[in-house]
C-alpha positions as a printed NumPy array, in Angstrom:
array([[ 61.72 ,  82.551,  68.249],
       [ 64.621,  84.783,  68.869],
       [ 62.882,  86.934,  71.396],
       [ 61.524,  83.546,  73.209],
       [ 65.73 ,  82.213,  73.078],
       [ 66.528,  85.711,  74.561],
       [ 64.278,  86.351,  77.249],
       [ 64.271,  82.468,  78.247],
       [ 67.78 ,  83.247,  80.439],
       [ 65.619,  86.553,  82.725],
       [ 62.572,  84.331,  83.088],
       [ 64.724,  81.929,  84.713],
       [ 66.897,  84.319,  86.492],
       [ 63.467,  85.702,  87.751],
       [ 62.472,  82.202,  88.874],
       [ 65.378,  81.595,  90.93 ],
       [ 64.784,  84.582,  93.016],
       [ 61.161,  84.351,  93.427],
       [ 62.18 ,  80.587,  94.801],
       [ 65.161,  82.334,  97.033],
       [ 62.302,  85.256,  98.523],
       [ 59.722,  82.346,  98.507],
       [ 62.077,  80.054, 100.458],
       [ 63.734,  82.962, 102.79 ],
       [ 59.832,  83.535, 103.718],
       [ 59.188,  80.165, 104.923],
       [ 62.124,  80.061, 106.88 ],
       [ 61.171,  83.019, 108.916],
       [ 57.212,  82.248, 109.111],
       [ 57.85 ,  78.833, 110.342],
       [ 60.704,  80.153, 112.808],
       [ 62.921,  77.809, 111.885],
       [ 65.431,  80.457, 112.441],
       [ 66.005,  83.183, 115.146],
       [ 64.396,  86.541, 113.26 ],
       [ 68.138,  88.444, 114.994],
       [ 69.736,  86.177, 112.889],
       [ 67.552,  86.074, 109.889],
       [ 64.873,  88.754, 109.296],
       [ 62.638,  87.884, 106.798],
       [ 62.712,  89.55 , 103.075],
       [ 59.894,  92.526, 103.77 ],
       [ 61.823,  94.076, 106.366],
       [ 65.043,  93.813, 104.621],
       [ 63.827,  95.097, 101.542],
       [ 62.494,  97.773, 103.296],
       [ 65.606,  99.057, 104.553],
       [ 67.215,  98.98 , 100.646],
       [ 66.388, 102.627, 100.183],
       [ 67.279, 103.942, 103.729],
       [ 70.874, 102.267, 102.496],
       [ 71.097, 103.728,  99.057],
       [ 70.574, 107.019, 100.409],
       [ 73.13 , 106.859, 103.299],
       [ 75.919, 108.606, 103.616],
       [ 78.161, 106.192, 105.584],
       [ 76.98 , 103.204, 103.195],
       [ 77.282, 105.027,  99.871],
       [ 81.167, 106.273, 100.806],
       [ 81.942, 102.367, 101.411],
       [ 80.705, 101.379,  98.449],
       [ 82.285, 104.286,  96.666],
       [ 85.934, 103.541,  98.576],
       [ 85.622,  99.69 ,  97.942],
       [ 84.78 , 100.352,  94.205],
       [ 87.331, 102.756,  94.199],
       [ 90.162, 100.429,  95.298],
       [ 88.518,  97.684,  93.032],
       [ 89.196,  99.662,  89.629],
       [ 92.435, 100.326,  90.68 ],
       [ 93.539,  97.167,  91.619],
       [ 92.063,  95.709,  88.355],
       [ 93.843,  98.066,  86.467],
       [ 97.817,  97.705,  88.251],
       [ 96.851,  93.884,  87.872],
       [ 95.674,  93.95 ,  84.121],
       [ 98.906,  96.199,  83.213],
       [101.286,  93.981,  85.136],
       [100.191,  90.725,  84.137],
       [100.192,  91.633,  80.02 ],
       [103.34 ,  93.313,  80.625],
       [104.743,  89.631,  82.296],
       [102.871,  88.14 ,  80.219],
       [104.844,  89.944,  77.017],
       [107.665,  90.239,  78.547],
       [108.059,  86.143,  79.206],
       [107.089,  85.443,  75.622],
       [109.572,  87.914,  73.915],
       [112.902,  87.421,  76.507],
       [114.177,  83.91 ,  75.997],
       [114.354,  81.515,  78.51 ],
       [112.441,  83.519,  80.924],
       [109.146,  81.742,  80.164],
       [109.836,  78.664,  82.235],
       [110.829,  80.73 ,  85.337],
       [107.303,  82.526,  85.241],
       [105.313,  79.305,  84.649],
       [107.438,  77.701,  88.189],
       [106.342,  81.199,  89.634],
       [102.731,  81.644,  88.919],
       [101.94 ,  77.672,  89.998],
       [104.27 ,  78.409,  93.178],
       [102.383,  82.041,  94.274],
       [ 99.111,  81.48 ,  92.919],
       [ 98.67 ,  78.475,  94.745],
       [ 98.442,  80.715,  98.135],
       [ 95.428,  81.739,  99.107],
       [ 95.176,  85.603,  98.989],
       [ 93.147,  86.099, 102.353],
       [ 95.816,  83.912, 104.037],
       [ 98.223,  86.517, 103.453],
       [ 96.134,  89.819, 105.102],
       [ 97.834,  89.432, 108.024],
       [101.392,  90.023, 106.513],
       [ 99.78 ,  92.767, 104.392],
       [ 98.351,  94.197, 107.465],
       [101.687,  94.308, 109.126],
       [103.411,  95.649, 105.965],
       [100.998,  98.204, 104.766],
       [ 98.384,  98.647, 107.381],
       [ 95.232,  98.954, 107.218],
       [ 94.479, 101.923, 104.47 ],
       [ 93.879, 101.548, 100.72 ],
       [ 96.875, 100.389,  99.831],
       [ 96.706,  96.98 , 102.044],
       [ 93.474,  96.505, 100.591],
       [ 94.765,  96.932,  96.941],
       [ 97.85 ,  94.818,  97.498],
       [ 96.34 ,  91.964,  98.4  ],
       [ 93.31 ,  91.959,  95.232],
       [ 95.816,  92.59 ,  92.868],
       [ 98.263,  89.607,  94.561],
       [ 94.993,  87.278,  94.072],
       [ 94.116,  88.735,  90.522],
       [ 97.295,  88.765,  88.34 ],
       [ 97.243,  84.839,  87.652],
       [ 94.28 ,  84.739,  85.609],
       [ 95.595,  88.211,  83.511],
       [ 98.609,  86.749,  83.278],
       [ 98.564,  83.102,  81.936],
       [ 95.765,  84.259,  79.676],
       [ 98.264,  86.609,  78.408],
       [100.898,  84.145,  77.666],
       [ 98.078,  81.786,  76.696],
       [ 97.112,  84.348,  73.478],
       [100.039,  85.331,  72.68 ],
       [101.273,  81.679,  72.101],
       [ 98.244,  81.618,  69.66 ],
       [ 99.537,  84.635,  67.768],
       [100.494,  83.129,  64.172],
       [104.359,  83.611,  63.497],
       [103.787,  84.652,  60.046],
       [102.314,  87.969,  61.443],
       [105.414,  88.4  ,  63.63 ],
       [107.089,  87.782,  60.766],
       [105.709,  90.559,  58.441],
       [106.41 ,  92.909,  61.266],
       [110.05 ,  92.08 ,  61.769],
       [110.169,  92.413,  57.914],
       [108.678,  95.703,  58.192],
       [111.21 ,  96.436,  60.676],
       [108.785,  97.08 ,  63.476],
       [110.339,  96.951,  67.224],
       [109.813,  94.424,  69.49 ],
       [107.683,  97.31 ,  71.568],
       [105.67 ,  98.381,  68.297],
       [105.42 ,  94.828,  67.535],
       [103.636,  94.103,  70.515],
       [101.093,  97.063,  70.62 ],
       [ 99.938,  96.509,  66.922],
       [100.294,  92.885,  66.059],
       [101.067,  90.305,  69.006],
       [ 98.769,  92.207,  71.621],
       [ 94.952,  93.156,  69.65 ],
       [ 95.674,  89.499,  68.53 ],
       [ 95.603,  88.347,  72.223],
       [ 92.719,  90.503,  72.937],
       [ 89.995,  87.948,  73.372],
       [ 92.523,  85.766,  75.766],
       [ 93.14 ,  88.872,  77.769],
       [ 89.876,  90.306,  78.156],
       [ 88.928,  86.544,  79.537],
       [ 91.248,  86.629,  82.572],
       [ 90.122,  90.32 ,  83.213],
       [ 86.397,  89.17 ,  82.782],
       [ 87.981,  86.196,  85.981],
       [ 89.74 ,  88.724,  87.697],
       [ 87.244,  91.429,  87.695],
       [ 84.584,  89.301,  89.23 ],
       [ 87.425,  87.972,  92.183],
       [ 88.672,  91.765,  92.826],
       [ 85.421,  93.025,  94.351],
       [ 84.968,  89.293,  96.205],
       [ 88.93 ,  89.836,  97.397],
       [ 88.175,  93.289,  97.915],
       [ 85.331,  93.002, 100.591],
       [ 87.043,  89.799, 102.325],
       [ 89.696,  92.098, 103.251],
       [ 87.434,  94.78 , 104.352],
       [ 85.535,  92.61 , 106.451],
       [ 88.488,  90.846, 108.201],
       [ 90.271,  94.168, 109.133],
       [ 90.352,  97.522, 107.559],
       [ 89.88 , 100.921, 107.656],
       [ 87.05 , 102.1  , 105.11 ],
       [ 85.167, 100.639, 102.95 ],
       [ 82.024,  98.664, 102.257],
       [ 82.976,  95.408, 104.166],
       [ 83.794,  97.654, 107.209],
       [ 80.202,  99.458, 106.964],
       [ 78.685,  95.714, 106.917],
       [ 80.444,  94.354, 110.351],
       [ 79.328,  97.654, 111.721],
       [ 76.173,  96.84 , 111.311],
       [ 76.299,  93.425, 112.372],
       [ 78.53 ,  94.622, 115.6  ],
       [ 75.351,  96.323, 116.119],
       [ 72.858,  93.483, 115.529],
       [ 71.253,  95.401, 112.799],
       [ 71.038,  91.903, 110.721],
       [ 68.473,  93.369, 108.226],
       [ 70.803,  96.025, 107.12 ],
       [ 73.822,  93.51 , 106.552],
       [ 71.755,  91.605, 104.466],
       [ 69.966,  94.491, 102.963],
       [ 73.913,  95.759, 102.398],
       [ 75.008,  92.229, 100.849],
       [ 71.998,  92.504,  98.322],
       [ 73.519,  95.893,  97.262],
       [ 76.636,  94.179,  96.408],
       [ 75.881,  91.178,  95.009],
       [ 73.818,  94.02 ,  92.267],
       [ 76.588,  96.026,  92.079],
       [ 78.842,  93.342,  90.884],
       [ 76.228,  91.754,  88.5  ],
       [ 76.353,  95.318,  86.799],
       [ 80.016,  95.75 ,  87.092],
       [ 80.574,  91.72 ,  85.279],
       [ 78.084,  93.173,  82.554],
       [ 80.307,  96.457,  82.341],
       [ 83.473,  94.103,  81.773],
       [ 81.943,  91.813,  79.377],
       [ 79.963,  95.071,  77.008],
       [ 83.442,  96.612,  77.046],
       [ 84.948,  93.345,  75.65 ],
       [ 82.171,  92.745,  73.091],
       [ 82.31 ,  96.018,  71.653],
       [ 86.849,  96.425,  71.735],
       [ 86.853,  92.541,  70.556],
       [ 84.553,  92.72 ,  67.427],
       [ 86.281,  89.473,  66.184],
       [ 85.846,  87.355,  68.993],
       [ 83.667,  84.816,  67.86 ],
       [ 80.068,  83.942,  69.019],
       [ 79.055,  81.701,  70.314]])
């Protein structure tokens, strides 16, 4: 019974792709598409290892993952350090709550432009503008679980004469954990998508950049064959995020 409840989520994850490849197929048999525009499944699937083992592919990936992990991180330690911060200083929270609705109301690919013309196109313009889209959910699911902390902990801690600083690390913050690790579960999932938008509407390296070389060239089976890479990549990268938070948050409840 357990195994059957388990394995009932893959059979239908395996379902919905056999109906995507089954689908894609007809499309392209019946023409109802140019093939320059949409080649069918065989021959991009037949270009997946010719892409794996490229050298101009695999150091886009590697750059775009690269500049993913570190904008996850500056994001994760800025928004719990807000976060923190607008719980323990009074009156600041209400000026980050007016904040946060005001900035995280922009879209984050609006804004490329003025990162472009501040920070160019390198790494760092690329980074900028994930970690601009990514803070909000780190950072009101801070505030959000530390609101929940109980006060009598806090209490016991002042009593123990714990500072505000070692107050945070050891009772306040592990109590947050399962709040926190949800907006980094959000956020990790929106880096990579932020990531690649910016890549692909002007940059210098990177993954997106590989992809609208490919379809400058009208090589349409490798950008899809490339987009199926990704799309993997980040199904294994959410599963990283949400092992790691299983295994640091052993009380998190279950579901």
């Amino acid at each position: 019974m357990d195994i059957a409840r388990r394995g009932r989520p893959v059979a239908l994850g395996a379902l919905g792709v056999a109906t995507v490849l089954v689908a894609w197929h007809l499309i392209r048999v019946t023409d109802t598409l140019p093939e320059n525009s949409l080649p069918g499944p065989i021959p991009v699937l037949r270009n997946l290892p010719g892409l794996l083992v490229s050298a101009e592919f695999r150091s886009g990936l590697l750059d775009t993952l690269w500049t993913w992990a570190l904008a996850l991180g500056l994001a994760t330690v800025a928004g719990v350090l807000v976060g923190a911060l607008s719980k323990a200083i009074p009156g600041l929270a209400a000026p980050t709550s007016v904040a946060v609705d005001a900035f995280r109301s922009a879209p984050s690919t609006a804004l490329i432009p003025i990162f472009i013309l501040l920070l160019g196109l390198g790494t760092g313009m690329k980074m900028a503008v994930a970690v601009y889209a990514i803070v909000w959910p780190i950072l009101i699911n801070t505030i959000y679980g530390l609101s929940g902390v109980e006060p009598t902990r806090i209490d016991a801690a002042r009593s123990m004469r714990f500072s505000w600083l070692r107050t945070q690390l050891v009772v306040a913050l592990p109590s947050a954990l399962p709040s926190i690790f949800t907006g980094v579960r959000i956020a990790s999932g929106a880096a990579l998508v932020v990531v690649i938008s910016t890549e692909l509407l002007g940059a210098l390296n990177g993954v997106g950049t590989v992809l609208v070389a490919y379809q400058r060239a009208g090589r349409a089976d490798y950008v899809i064959a490339g987009t199926l890479i990704v799309g993997v990549v980040g199904v294994f990268v959410y599963a990283a995020i949400t092992w790691l938070e299983d295994h640091i948050v052993k009380w998190k409840s279950v579901d």
